[in-house]
C-alpha positions as CSV (number, residue, x, y, z in Angstrom):
1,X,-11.3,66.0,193.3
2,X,-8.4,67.2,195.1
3,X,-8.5,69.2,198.5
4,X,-6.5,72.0,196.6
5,X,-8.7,72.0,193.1
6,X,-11.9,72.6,195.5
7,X,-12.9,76.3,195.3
8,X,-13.9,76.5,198.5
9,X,-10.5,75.9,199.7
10,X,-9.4,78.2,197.1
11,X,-11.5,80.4,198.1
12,X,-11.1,80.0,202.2
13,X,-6.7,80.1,201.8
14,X,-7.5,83.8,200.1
15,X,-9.8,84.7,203.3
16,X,-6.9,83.8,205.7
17,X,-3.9,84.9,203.7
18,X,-5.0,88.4,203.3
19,X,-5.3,89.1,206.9
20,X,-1.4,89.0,206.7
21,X,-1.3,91.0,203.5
22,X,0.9,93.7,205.2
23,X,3.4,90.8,205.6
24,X,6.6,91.4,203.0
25,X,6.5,87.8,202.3
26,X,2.4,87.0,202.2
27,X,3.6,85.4,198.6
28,X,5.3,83.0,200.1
29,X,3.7,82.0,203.4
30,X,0.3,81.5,200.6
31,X,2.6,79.2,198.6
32,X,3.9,77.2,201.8
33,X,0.5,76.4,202.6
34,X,-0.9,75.3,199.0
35,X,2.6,73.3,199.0
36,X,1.4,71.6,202.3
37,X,-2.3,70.8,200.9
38,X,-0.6,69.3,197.7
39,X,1.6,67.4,199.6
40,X,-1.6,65.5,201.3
41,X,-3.3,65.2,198.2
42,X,-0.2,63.6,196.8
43,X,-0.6,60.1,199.1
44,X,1.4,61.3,201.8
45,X,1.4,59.2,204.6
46,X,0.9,60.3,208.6
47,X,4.6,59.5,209.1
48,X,5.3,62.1,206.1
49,X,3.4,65.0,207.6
50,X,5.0,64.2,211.1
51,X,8.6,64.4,209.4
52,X,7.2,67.8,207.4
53,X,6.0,69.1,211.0
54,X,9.1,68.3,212.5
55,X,11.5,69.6,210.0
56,X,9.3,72.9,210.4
57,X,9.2,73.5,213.5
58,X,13.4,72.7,213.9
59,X,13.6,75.3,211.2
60,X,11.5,77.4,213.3
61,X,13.2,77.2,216.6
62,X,16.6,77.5,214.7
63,X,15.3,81.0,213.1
64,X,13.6,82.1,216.4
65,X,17.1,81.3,218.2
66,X,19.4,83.2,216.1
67,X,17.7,85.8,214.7
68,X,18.9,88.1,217.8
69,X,21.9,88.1,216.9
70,X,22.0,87.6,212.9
71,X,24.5,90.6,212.5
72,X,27.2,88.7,214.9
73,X,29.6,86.8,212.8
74,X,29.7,83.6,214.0
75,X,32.4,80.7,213.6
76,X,31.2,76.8,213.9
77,X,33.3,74.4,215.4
78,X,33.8,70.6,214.9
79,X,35.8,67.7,216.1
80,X,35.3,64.8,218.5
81,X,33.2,63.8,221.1
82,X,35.5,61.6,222.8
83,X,38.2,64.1,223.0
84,X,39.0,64.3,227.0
85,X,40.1,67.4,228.2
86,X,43.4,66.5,228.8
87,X,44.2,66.0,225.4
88,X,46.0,69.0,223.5
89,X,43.4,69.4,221.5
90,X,40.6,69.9,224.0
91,X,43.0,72.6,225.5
92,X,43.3,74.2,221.8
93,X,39.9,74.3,220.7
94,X,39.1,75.6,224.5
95,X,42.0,78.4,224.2
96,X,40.6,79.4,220.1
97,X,36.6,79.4,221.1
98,X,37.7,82.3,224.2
99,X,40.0,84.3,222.0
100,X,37.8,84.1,218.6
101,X,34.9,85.3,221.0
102,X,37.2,88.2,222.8
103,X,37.6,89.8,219.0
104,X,33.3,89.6,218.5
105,X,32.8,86.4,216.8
106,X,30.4,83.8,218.4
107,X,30.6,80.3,218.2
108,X,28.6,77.0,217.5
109,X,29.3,73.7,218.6
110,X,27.0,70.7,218.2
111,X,26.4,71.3,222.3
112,X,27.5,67.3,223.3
113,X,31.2,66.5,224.4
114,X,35.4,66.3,223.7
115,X,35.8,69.3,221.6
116,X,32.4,70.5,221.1
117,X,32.2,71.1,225.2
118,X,35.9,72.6,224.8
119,X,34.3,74.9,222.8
120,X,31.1,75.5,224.8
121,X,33.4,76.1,228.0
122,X,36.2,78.4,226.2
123,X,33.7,80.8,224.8
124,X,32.6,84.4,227.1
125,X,30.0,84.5,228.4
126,X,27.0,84.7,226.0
127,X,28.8,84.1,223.1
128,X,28.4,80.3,222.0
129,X,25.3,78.0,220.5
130,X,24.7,74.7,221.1
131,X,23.0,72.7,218.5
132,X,22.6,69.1,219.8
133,X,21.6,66.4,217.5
134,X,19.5,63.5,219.3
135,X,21.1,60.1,219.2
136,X,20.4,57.2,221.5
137,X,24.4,57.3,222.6
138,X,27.6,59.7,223.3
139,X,25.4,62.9,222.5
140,X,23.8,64.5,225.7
141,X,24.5,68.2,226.0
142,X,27.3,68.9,227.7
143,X,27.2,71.4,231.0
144,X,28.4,74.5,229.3
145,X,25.1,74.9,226.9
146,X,23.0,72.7,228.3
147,X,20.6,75.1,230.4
148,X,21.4,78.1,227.7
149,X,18.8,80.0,225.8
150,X,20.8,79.4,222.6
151,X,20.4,75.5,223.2
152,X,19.0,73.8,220.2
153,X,17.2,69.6,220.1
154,X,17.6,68.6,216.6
155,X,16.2,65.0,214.8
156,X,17.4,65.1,212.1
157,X,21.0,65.7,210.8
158,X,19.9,68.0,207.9
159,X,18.0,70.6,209.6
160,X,21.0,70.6,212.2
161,X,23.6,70.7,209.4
162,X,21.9,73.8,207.4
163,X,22.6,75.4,211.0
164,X,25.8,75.2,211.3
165,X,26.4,76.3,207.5
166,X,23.6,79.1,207.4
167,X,24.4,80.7,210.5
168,X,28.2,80.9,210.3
169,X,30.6,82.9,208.9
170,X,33.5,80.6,208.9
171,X,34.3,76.5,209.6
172,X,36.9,75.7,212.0
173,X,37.6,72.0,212.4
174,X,39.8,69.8,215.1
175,X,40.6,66.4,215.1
176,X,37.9,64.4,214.8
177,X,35.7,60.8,213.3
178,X,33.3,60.0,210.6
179,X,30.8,63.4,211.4
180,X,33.8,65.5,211.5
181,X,35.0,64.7,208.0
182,X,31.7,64.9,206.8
183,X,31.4,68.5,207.8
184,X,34.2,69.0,206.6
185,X,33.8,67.6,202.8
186,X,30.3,68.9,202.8
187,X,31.1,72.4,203.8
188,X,33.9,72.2,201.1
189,X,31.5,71.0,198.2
190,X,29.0,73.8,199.2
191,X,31.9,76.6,198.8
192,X,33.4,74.8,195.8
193,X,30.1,74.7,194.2
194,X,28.8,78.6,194.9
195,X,25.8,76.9,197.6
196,X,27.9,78.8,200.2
197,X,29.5,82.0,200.1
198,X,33.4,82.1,200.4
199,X,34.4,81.5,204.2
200,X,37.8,80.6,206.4
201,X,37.7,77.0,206.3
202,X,40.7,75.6,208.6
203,X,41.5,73.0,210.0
204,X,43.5,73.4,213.4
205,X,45.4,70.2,215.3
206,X,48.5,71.2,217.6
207,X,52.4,71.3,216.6
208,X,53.5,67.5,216.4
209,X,50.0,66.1,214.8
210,X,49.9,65.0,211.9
211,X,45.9,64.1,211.6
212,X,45.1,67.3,209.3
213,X,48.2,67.1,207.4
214,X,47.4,63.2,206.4
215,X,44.1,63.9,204.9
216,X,46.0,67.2,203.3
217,X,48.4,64.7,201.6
218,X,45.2,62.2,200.3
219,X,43.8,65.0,199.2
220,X,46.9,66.6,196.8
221,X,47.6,63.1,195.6
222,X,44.3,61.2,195.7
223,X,42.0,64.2,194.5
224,X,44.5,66.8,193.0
225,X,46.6,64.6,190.9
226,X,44.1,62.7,189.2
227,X,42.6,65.5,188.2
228,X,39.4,65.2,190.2
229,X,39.5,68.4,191.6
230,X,41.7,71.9,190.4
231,X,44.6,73.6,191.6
232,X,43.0,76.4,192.9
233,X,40.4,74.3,195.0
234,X,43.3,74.0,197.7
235,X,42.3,77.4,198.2
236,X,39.4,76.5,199.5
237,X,41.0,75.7,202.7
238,X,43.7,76.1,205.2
239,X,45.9,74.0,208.0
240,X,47.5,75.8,211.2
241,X,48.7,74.1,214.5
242,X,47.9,77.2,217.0
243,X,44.7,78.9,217.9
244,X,45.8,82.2,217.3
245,X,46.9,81.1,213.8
246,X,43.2,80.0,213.7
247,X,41.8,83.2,214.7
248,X,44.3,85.4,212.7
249,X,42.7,83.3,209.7
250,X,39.2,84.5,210.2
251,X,39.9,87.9,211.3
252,X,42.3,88.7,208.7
253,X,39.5,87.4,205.8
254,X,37.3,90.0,206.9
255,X,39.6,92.3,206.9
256,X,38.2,93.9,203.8
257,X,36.3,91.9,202.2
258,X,32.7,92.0,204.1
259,X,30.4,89.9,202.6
260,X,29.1,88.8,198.7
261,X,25.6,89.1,196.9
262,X,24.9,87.7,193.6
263,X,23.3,90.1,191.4
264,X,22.0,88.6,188.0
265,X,24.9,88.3,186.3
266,X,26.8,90.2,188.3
267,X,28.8,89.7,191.6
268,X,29.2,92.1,194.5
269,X,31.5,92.3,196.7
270,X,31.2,94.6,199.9
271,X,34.1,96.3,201.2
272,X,35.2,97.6,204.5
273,X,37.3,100.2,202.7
274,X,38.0,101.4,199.2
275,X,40.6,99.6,197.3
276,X,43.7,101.9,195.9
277,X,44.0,102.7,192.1
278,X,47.4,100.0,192.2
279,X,45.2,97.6,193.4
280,X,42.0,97.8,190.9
281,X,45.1,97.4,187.9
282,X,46.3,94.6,189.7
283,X,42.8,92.9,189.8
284,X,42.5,93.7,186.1
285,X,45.7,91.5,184.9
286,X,46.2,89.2,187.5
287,X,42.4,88.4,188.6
288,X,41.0,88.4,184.7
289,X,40.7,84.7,184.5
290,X,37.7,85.1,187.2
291,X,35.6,87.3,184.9
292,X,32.5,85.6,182.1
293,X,33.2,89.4,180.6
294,X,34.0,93.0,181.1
295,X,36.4,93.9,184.4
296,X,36.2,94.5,188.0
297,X,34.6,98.1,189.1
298,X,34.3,100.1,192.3
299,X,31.1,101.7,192.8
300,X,28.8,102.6,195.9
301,X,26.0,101.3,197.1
302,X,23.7,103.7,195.6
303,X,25.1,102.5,192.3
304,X,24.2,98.8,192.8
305,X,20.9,100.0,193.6
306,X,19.3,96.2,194.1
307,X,21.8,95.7,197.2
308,X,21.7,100.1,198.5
309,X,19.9,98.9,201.6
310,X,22.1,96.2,202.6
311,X,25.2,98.0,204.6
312,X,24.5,100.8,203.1
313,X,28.4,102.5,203.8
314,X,30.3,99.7,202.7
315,X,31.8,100.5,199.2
316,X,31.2,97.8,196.6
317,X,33.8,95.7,193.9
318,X,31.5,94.8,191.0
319,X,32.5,91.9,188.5
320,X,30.9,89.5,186.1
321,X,32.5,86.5,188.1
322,X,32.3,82.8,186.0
323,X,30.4,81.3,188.4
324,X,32.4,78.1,188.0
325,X,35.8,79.0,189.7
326,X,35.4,79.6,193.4
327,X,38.8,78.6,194.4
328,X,39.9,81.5,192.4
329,X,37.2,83.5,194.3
330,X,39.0,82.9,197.7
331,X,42.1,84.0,196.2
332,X,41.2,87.3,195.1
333,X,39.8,87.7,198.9
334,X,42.9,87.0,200.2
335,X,44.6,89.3,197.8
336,X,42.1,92.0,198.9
337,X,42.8,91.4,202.8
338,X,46.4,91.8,202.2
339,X,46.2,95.5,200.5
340,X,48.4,97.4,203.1
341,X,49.2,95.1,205.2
C-alpha cells in the first residue's frame, strides 16, 4: 500500500492541518503536502526530493523577500554581463534605473555585472533587487547588491525567471547575449499568450546602435511576414534610444490603466480615473474587434463585487475580451493612457 492510501497517514495529515484551520489557504497547504507524499510514492528518487526542496525553499525566500514591498511597482532590467562601464550603454541603463526609481518604481537586476551592476549602482537607495543566478563563471554579485537585504541565490534558472516576471511590472531590456534574448522572447510569449498581464516591454540601446533595431527588422520580415505572428503583436513591444524615453514608456502606461483581473468570462480593467462619455463611444467602434460579445462598460468596484476589495477606489472598464488577441489588448491601453493628454 501506498504511504498516502494508509489511514493512519490520512488520519495523522487531518491532526496537523487543522491546527492551521484559521489559515485562508489551509486547502491548499493540505493539498501541497498529499502532493509531496504522492510524489514519494510515485518512485521519486533522493535527487528528486532535493530538486523539490530546493525549488521550495527558492520560492520561499523569493516570497519572503518581496512581499514588503508587493504594492511597489517594480521594473526588471536585462542586458550583458560583460558590458564595462565605459560603454554607453552601462551609462544608459545606470542613468534609466536612478530616474525610473526617483518616480517610485523599483528595479530588479539579476545582481552580477555590465548592465545588471549599472543598474544595481544607478538605483536610490533602497530601491533595487538582486536576483543572482549561480553559475561556476562571470556571475558573482556585483558590489551594489551584494551585502543587500533584497539579495537573492538562485539554482535554478526557472525559479529565478518566475522572479523577474511575477514581481515586475514592466521589462526593460539593453543590449545584451543569448540570456538576454531569452528574456526577452519569453517574456513576449507570456504577454502574447495571456500567462502575463499586459506590461511596457522596451527595449533601450543609445542613438547610433543598431542592436535593437536588427532583431526589430528579423522580427517584421522573419516572423511578421510569414505570417507566424499578427500585426498587432508588434504592439507587444517598444524600441527607444534614451532613458527618459524608457521611463516615459512605463510611467505613461500606468497612466490610467492600473492593473487587470480576469473574471470568468469577463475582463476588468482598473482605472486611475473615469473614462469620458467620448471615449467609452470610441471604445465601442474602434475597440469592438477585442470583444467574444456584448461591449465595454464602466462600473465601480462595488459592482464587480468578486474584485470590490482589491483597490477598492479605482473605477473599473468591464468587457468580455477574446482571450486570443493581446496585442490588441496593449492597444486599447495605450489608447486609454492617451485620453487628455
Amino acid at each position: 500500500m501506498r504511504m498516502s492510501d494508509k489511514p493512519e497517514v490520512t488520519e495523522k495529515l487531518e491532526a496537523f492541518v487543522s491546527q492551521f484551520e484559521t489559515l485562508s489557504s489551509v486547502d491548499i497547504l493540505k493539498e501541497s503536502i498529499w502532493t509531496l507524499l504522492r510524489m514519494h510514492d510515485s518512485n521519486s528518487t533522493r535527487s528528486d526530493a532535493r530538486m523539490v526542496r530546493r525549488i521550495l525553499r527558492e520560492i520561499r525566500d523569493t516570497i519572503k523577500v518581496f512581499y514588503k514591498f508587493k504594492d511597489v511597482r517594480k521594473v526588471s532590467i536585462f542586458g550583458s554581463a560583460r558590458t564595462l562601464p565605459t560603454d554607453p550603454s552601462y551609462i544608459m541603463t545606470e542613468a534609466f534605473a536612478n530616474q525610473i526609481t526617483r518616480k517610485g518604481f523599483m528595479i530588479i537586476t539579476g545582481a552580477g555585472g555590465g548592465i545588471m551592476e549599472a543598474g544595481n549602482q544607478g538605483a536610490m537607495p533602497n530601491m533595487d533587487f538582486g536576483v543572482n543566478i549561480e553559475l561556476p563563471f562571470e556571475q558573482d554579485p556585483n558590489p551594489f547588491i551584494a551585502d543587500d537585504p533584497k539579495f537573492i541565490n538562485y539554482h535554478y534558472f526557472f525559479t529565478r525567471k518566475l522572479t523577474f516576471v511575477r514581481e515586475s511590472d514592466a521589462t526593460v531590456l539593453f543590449p545584451g547575449g543569448f540570456g538576454t534574448h531569452d528574456e526577452f522572447f519569453e517574456i513576449l510569449t507570456l504577454v502574447q499568450t495571456g500567462r502575463s498581464a499586459p506590461r511596457p516591454i522596451i527595449m533601450v540601446a543609445p542613438k547610433g546602435n543598431d542592436y535593437w533595431k536588427s532583431l526589430e527588422t528579423y522580427i517584421h520580415t522573419e516572423l511578421l511576414n510569414r505570417e507566424l505572428i499578427s500585426p498587432q503583436d508588434l504592439s507587444l513591444f517598444s524600441r527607444v534610444e534614451s532613458a527618459e524615453a524608457a521611463v516615459h514608456e512605463i510611467t505613461h502606461f500606468f497612466r490610467i490603466y492600473h492593473s487587470v483581473r480576469y473574471i470568468g468570462t469577463q475582463t476588468v480593467f482598473r482605472l486611475n480615473s473615469v473614462l469620458p462619455e467620448d471615449t467609452m463611444a470610441t471604445l465601442q467602434t474602434d475597440f469592438a474587434y477585442l470583444l467574444r460579445d456584448g461591449n465595454f462598460q464602466l462600473a465601480t468596484a462595488e459592482e464587480t463585487p468578486e474584485d470590490c476589495l482589491n483597490y477598492p477606489d479605482k473605477p473599473r472598464l468591464v468587457f468580455n475580451f477574446n482571450r486570443h488577441n493581446y496585442g490588441g489588448l496593449i492597444e486599447l491601453i495605450r489608447f486609454l493612457n492617451d485620453v487628455g493628454v
